[in-house]
C-alpha positions in Angstrom: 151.1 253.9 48.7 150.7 251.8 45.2 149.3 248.7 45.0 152.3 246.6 45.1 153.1 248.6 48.4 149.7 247.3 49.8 149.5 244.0 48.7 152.6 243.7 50.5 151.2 245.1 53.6 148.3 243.0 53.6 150.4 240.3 53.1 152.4 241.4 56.3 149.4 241.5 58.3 147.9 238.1 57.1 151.9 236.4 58.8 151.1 238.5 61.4 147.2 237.1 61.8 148.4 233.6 61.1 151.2 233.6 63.7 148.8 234.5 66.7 146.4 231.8 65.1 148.9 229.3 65.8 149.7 230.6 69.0 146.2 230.9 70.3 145.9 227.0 69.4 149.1 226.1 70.9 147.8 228.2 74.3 144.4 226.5 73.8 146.2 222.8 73.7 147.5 223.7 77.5 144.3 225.4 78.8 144.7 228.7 78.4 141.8 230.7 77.3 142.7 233.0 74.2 141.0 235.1 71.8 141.9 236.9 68.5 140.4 240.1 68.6 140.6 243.6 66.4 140.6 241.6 63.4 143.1 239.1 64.4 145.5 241.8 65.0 146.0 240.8 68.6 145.7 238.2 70.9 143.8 238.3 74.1 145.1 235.6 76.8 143.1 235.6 80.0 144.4 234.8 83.2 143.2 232.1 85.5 142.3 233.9 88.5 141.0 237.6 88.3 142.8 239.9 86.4 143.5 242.0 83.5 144.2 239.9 80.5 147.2 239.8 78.4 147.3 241.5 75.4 150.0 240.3 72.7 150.7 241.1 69.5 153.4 240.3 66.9 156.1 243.4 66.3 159.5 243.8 65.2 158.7 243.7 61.6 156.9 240.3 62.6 159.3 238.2 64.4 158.2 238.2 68.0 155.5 237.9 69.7 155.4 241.2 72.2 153.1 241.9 75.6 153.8 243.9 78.6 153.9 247.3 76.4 156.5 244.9 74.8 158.7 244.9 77.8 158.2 240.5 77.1 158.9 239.3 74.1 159.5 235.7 72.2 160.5 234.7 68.8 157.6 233.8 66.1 159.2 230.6 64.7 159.0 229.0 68.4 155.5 228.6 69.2 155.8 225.7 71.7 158.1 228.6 73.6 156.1 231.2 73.6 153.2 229.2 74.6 155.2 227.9 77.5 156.3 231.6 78.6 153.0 233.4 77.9 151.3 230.4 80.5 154.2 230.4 83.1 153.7 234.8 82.6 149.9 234.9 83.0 150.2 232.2 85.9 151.6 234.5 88.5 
């Protein structure tokens, strides 16, 4: 890989690191503990009650956010939505 190649990549993963930053915040804003975690290349949501937490991550070439072995997924670019499903998903 040259170093236009990885410059690119890092550049990749810094989107990628910046997008669960926003959605850890927007989680945090409703209550919902969150963590960043494996240098801020996934996201770990805990649940409210007992239970495995949720692991998410951003995929697809960086345009969703994915959990559930990415069976769920939500677009990046809406935040408030994914912040809304990933609460609603790790409420049940």
């Amino acid at each position: 890989m040259n170093s236009v190649m990885q410059a690119a990549a890092g550049l990749g993963q810094q989107d990628e690191a910046n997008a669960l930053i926003r959605l850890r915040d927007r989680l945090a804003s409703r209550g919902v503990n969150a963590e960043l975690r494996d240098n801020n290349t996934a996201l770990m949501v805990h649940r409210p009650e007992p239970g495995l937490p949720v692991w998410v991550f951003v995929g697809y070439g960086g345009a969703y956010y994915s959990w559930q072995s990415a069976e769920q997924r939500h677009p990046v670019d809406d935040v408030e939505g994914a912040a809304n499903v990933l609460a609603e998903y790790i409420a049940k």
